[in-house]
C-alpha positions as a printed Julia matrix, in Angstrom:
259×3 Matrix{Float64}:
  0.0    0.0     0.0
  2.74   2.54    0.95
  5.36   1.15   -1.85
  8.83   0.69   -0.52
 11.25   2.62    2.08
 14.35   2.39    1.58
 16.71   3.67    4.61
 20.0    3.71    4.01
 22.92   6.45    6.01
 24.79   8.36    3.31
 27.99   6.68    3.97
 27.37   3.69    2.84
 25.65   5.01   -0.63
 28.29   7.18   -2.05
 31.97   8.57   -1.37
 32.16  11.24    0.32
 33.3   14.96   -0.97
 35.78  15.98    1.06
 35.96  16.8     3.98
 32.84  15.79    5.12
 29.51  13.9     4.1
 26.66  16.41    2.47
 24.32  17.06    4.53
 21.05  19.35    5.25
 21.3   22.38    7.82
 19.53  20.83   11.13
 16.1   20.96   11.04
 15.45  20.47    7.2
 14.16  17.57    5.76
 14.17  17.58    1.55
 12.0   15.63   -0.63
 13.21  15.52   -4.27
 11.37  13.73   -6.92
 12.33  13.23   -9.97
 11.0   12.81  -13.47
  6.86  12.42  -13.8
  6.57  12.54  -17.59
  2.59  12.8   -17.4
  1.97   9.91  -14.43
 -0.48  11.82  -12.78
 -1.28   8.72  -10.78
  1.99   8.23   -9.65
  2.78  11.66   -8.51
 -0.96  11.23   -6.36
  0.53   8.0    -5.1
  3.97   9.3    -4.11
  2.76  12.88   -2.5
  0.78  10.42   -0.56
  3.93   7.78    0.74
  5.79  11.6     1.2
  3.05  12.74    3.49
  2.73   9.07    5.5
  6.33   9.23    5.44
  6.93  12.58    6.85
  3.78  12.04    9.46
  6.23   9.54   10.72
  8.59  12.3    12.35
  8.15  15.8    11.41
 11.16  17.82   11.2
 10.86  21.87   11.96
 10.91  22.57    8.05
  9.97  20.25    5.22
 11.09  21.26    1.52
  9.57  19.41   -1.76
 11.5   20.06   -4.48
 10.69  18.89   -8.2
 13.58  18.11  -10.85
 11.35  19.23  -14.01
  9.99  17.01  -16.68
  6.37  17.04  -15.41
  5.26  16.8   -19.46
  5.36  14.54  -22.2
  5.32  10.46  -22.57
  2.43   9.8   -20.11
 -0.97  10.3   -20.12
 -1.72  13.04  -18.13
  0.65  15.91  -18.08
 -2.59  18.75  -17.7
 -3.14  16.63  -14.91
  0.34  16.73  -13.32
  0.45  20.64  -13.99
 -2.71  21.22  -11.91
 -1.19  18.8    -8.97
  2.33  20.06   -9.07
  0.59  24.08   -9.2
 -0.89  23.22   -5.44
  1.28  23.77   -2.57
  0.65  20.31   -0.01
 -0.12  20.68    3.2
  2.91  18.9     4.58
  5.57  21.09    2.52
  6.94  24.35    3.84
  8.84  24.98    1.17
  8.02  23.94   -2.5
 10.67  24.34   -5.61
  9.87  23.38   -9.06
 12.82  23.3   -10.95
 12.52  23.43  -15.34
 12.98  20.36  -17.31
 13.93  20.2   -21.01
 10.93  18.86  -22.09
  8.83  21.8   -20.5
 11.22  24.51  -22.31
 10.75  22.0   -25.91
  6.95  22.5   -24.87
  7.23  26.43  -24.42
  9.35  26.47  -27.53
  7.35  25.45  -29.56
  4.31  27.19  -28.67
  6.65  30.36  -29.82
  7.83  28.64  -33.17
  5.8   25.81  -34.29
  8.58  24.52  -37.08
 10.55  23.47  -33.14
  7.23  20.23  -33.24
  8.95  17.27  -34.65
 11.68  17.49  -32.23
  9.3   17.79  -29.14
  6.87  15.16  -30.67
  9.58  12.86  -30.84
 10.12  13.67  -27.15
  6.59  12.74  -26.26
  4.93  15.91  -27.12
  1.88  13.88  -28.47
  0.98  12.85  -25.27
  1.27  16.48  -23.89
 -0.72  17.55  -26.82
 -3.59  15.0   -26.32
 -4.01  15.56  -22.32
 -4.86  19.3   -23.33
 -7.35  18.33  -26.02
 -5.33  19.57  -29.19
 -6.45  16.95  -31.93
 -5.45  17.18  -35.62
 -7.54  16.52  -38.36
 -7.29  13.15  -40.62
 -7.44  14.97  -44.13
 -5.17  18.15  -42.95
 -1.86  18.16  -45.14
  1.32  17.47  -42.95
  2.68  20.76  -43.63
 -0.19  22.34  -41.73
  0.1   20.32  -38.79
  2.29  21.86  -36.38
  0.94  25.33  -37.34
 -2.04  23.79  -36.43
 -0.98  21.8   -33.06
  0.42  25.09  -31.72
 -2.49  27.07  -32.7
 -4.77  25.15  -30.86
 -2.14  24.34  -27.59
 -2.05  27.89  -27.43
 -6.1   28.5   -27.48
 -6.2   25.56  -25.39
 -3.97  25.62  -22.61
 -4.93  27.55  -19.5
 -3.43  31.52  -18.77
 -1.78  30.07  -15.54
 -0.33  26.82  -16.66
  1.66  29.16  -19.33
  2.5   31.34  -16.36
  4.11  28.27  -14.13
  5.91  26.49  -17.09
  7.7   30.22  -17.85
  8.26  30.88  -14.45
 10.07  27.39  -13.71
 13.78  28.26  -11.87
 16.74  26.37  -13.12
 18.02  25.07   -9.26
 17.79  25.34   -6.09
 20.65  24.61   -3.6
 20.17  23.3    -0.02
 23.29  23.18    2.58
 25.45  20.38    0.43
 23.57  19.89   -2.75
 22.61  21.75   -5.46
 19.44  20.6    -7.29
 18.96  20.46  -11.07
 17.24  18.97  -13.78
 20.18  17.41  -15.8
 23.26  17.81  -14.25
 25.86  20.22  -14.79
 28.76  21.18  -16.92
 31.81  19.97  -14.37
 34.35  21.95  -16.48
 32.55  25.53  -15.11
 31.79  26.83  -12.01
 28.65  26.22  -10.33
 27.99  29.9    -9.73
 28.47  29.98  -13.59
 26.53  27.3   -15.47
 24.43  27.81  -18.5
 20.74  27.12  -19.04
 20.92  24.8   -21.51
 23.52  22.19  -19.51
 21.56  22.85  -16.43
 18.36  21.3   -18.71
 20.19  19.15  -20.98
 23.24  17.97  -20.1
 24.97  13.74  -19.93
 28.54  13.71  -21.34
 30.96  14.48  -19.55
 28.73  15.23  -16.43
 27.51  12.21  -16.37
 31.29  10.37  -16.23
 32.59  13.17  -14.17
 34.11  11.1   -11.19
 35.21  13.87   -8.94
 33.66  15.79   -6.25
 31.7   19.27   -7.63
 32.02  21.46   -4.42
 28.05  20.27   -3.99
 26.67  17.14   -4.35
 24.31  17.83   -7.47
 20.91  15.6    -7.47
 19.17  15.55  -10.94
 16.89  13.63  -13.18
 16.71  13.4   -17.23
 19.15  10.27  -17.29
 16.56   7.19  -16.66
 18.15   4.69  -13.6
 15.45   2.08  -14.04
 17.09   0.07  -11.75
 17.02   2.81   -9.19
 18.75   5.86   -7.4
 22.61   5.91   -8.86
 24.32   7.39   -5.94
 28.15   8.17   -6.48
 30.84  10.95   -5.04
 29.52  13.85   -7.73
 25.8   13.27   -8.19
 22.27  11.65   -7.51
 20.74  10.64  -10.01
 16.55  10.01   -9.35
 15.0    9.39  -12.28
 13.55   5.9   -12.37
 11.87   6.25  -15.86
  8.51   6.57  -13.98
  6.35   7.03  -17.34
  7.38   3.4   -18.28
  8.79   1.8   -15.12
  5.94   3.36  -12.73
  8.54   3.64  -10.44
  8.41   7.37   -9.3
 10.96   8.16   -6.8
 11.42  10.84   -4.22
 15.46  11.23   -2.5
 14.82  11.89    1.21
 18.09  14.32    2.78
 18.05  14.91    6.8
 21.16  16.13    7.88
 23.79  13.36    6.2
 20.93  10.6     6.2
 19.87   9.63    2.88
 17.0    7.55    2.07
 14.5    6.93   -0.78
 10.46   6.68   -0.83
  9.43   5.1    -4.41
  5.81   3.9    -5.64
C-alpha cells in the first residue's frame, strides 16, 4: 500500500566529498522527486507515501522540491500541472525546478517549425491531455501550425505562467538541485541554461567531487537511485517503469520513498 522505504545512512551510498559527508542544515528535511513525464497517478501516489512518510517524524521545516519534466510520454501531463501548481499541506517549502521537455513545450508554442523534435520527445501525449487533436485529411505541412495554434487557445493563462516561471536550481546546505546535471568543467555559480536542462557527457562520467553534491533527473536509472561521489541521479523512468521516486536528505541521512 505505501510502496517501498528504503533507509539507508549516506555513507554507505556514495563517497564522500571531502571533507565531510553532504548534509542538510539541522532541522530540514528535503524531498526531491524526480521525473513524472505525465503519471499523474503516480505523482498522487507518491505525495501520498511523502506525506505518511513525513507524518512519521516531522522535522521543523519540510522542503519538496521537483527536478522538471512534469510533461510529455504519459498520459496526463494537464493533470500533473494542476497537482504540481498546489502547494501540499505537509511542505513548507516547494521548488519546481525546469525540465527540457517543459522549455521543448514552451518552444514550440513560440515557433511551431521546433514540433517534430518535441513530438519525438513525447509531445503527443502532452498535446492529447490538453485536447489539441489534428484533423485526418489536414496536409502534414499544416500540422504543427495547427498543433500550436490550438495548444495555445487551449492551454490555461496560468499553466503558461508556471511552465515560464520554472527556476533552473535550487541549492540546499550540500547539494545543489537540477534537472540534468551540470557542466563539471565551469563553475557552479556559472553554469548555463541549456547544460543545467540538458546535459549527460561528460557530467555524467565526471568522477570527482563538484564542491556540492548535485541531485538531478533526465538520465533514466530504471534500476534505481545511482548514488556516487559527484551526483544523484533520481529518475527511475517513472512514465514506463511506474517507479516514481522521491530522495529523502536529513542532515547526512539519505533515504529513498518510491511507488
Amino acid at each position: 500500500m505505501f510502496g517501498r522505504l528504503f533507509k539507508t545512512k549516506g555513507a554507505a551510498l556514495a563517497a564522500a566529498p571531502a571533507p565531510a559527508l553532504a548534509a542538510v542544515p539541522e532541522g530540514i528535511r528535503v524531498y526531491a522527486v524526480g521525473d513524472i513525464h505525465g503519471r499523474a497517478d503516480l505523482l498522487r501516489r507518491l505525495l501520498g507515501l511523502i506525506e505518511a512518510d513525513n507524518a512519521l517524524q516531522q522535522p521543523a521545516e519540510v522542503w519538496l522540491i521537483f527536478l522538471g519534466d512534469y510533461i510529455d510520454r504519459g498520459p496526463a501531463s494537464r493533470d500533473v500541472i494542476d497537482i504540481l501548481m498546489q502547494d501540499p499541506a505537509f511542505a513548507d517549502k516547494v521548488v519546481r525546478l525546469r525540465g527540457n521537455h517543459e522549455d521543448a513545450m514552451l518552444a514550440f508554442l513560440d515557433d511551431p517549425t521546433r514540433g517534430r523534435i518535441w513530438l519525438e520527445w513525447g509531445g503527443l501525449a502532452t498535446l492529447m491531455s490538453y485536447g489539441v487533436r489534428v484533423p485526418s485529411d489536414m496536409p502534414a505541412d499544416k500540422r504543427f501550425d495547427h498543433m500550436s495554434s490550438r495548444l495555445a487557445d487551449l492551454l490555461p493563462d496560468e499553466h503558461r505562467d508556471f511552465l515560464a516561471g520554472l527556476p533552473l536550481e535550487e541549492t540546499v546546505g550540500d547539494y545543489l538541485f537540477v534537472h540534468a546535471g551540470v557542466n563539471p568543467r565551469v563553475p557552479l555559480d556559472r553554469q548555463d541554461a541549456f547544460d543545467l536542462t540538458t546535459i549527460r557527457s561528460p557530467f555524467l562520467e565526471w568522477g570527482e567531487p563538484l564542491g556540492k553534491m548535485v541531485v538531478h533527473g533526465h538520465t533514466i536509472s530504471a534500476e534505481g537511485p545511482v548514488f556516487l561521489p559527484w551526483r544523484i541521479g533520481i529518475d527511475t523512468g517513472a512514465y514506463a517503469t511506474g517507479r516514481l521516486t522521491a530522495l529523502v536528505l536529513e542532515g547526512e541521512e539519505r533515504r529513498v520513498v518510491t511507488t
